[in-house]
FIKOLZA-1660 file (N, C-alpha, C; in steps of 0.1 Angstrom, whole numbers, plus 5000, padded with zeros to 4 digits):
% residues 82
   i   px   py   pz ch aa at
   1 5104 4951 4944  A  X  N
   1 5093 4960 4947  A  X CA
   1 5095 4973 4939  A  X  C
   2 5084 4978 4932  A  X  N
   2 5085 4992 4924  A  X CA
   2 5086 5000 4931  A  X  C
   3 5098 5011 4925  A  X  N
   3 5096 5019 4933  A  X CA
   3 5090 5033 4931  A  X  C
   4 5082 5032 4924  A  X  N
   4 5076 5048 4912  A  X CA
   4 5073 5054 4921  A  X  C
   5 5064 5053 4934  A  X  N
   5 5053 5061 4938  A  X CA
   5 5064 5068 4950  A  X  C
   6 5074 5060 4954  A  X  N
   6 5087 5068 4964  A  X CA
   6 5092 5078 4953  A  X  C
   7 5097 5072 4943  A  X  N
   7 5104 5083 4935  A  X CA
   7 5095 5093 4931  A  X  C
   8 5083 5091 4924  A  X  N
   8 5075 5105 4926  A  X CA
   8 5077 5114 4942  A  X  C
   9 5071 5107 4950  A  X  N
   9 5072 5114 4961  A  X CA
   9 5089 5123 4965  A  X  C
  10 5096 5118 4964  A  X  N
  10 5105 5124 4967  A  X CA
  10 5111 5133 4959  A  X  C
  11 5108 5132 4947  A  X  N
  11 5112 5141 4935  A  X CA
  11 5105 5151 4937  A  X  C
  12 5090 5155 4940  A  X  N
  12 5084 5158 4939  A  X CA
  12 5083 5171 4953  A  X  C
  13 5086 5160 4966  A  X  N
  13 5082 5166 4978  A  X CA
  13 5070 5163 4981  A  X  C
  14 5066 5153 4978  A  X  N
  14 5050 5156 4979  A  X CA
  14 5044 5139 4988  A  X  C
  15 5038 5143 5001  A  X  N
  15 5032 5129 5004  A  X CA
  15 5028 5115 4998  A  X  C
  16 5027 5103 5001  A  X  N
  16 5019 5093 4996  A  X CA
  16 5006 5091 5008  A  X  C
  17 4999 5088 5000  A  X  N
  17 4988 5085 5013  A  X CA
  17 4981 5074 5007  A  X  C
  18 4980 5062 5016  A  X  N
  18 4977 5051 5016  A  X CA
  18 4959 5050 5015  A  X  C
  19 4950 5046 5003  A  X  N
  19 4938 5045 5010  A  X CA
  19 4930 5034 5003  A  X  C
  20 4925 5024 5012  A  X  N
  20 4918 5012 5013  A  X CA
  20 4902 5014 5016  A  X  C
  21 4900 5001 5008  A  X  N
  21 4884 5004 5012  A  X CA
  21 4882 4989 5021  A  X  C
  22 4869 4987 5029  A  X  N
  22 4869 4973 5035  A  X CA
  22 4854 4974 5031  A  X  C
  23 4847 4962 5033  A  X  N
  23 4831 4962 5026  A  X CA
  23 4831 4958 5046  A  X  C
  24 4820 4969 5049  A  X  N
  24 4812 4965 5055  A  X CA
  24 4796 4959 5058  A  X  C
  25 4794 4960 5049  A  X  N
  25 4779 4953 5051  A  X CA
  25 4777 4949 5031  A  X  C
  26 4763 4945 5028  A  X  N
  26 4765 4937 5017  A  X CA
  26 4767 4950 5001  A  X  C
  27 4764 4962 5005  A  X  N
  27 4765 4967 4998  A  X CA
  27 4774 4982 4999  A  X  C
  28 4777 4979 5014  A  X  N
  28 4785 4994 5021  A  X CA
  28 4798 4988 5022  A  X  C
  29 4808 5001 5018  A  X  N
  29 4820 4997 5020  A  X CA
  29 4824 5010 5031  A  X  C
  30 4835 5006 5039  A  X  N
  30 4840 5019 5042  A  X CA
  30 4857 5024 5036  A  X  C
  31 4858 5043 5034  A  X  N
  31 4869 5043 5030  A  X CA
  31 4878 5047 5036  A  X  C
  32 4891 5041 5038  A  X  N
  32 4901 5046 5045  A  X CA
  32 4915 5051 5041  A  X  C
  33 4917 5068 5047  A  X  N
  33 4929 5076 5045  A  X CA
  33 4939 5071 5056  A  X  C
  34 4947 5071 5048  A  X  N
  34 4961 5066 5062  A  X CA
  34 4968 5080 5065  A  X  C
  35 4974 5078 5073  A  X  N
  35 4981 5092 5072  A  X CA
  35 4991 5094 5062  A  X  C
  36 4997 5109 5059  A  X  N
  36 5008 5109 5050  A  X CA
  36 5019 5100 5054  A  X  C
  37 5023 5095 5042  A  X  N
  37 5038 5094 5047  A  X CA
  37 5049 5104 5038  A  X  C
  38 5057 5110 5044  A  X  N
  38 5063 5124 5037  A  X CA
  38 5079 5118 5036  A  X  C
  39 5078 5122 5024  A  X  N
  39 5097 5116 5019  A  X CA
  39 5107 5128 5024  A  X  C
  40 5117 5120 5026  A  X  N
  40 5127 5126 5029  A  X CA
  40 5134 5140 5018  A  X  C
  41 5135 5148 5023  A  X  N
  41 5143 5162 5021  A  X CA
  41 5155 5153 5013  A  X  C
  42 5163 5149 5014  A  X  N
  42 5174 5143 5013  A  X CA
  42 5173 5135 5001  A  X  C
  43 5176 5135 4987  A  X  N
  43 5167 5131 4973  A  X CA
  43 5181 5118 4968  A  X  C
  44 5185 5109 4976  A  X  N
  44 5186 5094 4970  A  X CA
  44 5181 5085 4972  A  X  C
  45 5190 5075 4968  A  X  N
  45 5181 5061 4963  A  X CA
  45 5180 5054 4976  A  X  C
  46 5192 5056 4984  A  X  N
  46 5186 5047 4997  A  X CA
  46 5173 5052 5005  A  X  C
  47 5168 5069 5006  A  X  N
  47 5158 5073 5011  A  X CA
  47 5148 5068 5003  A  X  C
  48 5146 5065 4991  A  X  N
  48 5137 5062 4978  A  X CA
  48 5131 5049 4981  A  X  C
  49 5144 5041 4985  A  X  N
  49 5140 5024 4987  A  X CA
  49 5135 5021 5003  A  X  C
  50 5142 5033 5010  A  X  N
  50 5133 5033 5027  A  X CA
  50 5125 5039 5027  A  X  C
  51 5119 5050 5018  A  X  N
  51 5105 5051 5020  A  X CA
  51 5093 5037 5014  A  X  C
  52 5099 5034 5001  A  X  N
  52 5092 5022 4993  A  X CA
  52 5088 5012 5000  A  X  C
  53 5101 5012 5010  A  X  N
  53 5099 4996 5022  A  X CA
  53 5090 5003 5031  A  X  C
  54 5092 5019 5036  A  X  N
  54 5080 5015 5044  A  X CA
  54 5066 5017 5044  A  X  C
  55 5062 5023 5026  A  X  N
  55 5052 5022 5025  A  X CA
  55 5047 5006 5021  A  X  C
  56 5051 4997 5017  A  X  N
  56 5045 4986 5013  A  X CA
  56 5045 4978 5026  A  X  C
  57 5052 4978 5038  A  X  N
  57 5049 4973 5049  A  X CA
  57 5039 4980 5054  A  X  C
  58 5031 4991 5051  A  X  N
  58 5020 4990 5056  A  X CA
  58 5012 4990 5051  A  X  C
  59 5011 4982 5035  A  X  N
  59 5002 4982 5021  A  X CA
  59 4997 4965 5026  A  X  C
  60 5011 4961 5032  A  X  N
  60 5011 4944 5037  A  X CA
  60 5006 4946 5049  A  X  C
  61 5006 4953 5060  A  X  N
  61 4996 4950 5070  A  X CA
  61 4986 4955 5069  A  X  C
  62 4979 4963 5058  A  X  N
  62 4964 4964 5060  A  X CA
  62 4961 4951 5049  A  X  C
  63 4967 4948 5040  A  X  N
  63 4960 4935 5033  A  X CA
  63 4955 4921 5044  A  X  C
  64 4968 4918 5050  A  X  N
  64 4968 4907 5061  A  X CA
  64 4955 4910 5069  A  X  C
  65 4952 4923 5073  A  X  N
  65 4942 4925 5085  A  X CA
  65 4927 4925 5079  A  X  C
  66 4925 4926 5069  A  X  N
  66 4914 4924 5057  A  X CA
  66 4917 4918 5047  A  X  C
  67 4921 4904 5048  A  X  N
  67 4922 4895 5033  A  X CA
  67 4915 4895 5025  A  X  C
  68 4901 4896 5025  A  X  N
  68 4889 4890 5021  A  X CA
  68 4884 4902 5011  A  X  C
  69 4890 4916 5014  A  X  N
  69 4885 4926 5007  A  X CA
  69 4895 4933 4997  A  X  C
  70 4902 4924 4990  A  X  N
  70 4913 4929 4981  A  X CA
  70 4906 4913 4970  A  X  C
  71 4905 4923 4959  A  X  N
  71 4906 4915 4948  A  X CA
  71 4917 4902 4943  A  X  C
  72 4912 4893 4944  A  X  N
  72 4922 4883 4941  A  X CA
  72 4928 4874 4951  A  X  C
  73 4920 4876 4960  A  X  N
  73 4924 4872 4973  A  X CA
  73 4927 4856 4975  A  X  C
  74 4920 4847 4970  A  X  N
  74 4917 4837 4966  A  X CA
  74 4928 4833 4959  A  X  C
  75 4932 4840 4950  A  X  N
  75 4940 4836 4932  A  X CA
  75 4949 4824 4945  A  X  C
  76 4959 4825 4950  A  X  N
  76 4966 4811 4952  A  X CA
  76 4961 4802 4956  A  X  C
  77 4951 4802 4958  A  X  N
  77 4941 4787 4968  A  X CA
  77 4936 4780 4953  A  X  C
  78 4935 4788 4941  A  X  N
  78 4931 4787 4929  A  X CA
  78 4943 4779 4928  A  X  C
  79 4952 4784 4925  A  X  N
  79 4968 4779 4921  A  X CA
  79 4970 4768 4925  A  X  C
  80 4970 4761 4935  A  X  N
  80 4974 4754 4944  A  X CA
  80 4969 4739 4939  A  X  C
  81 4980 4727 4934  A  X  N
  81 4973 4717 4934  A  X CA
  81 4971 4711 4946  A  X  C
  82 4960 4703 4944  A  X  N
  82 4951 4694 4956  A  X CA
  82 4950 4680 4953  A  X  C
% end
C-alpha cells in the first residue's frame, strides 16, 4: 500500500481528509468530508505505515458500503472467466 499521502501528512503536520462522493438520484450525487485524520507528532516510519493502515481501512469501508459508486467497480466480474 502507498504510502505518500501519510508521509506528506506527517512531514508536513498537516491532516488527511477522506472525501467521497455517492450518486444519489440520477443526476445528484452527494459529497462527503470524513473527519481529519491527524498524524502523529512523532515523525517515523512505523507512525507513517499506522496512519497509512488506518486511513485505507477506512478508504476500504466506505468502498464496501457503496460498491456501485466507485469507478471500476465491475473491472473483476469483467476479469473473471465463466
Amino acid at each position: 500500500m502507498p504510502l505518500g499521502s501519510s508521509w506528506v501528512s506527517t512531514k508536513m503536520q498537516i491532516p488527511i481528509i477522506i472525501l467521497h462522493t455517492e450518486m444519489t438520484e440520477k443526476y445528484k450525487i452527494k459529497i462527503t468530508f470524513e473527519d481529519p485524520i491527524y498524524p502523529s507528532e512523532i515523525q517515523n516510519r512505523q507512525n507513517i505505515i499506522d496512519e497509512s493502515t488506518h486511513v485505507f481501512k477506512k478508504i476500504d469501508k466506505i468502498i464496501r458500503n457503496n460498491p456501485y459508486s466507485w469507478c471500476g467497480y465491475d473491472t473483476f466480474d469483467k476479469m473473471m472467466i465463466k
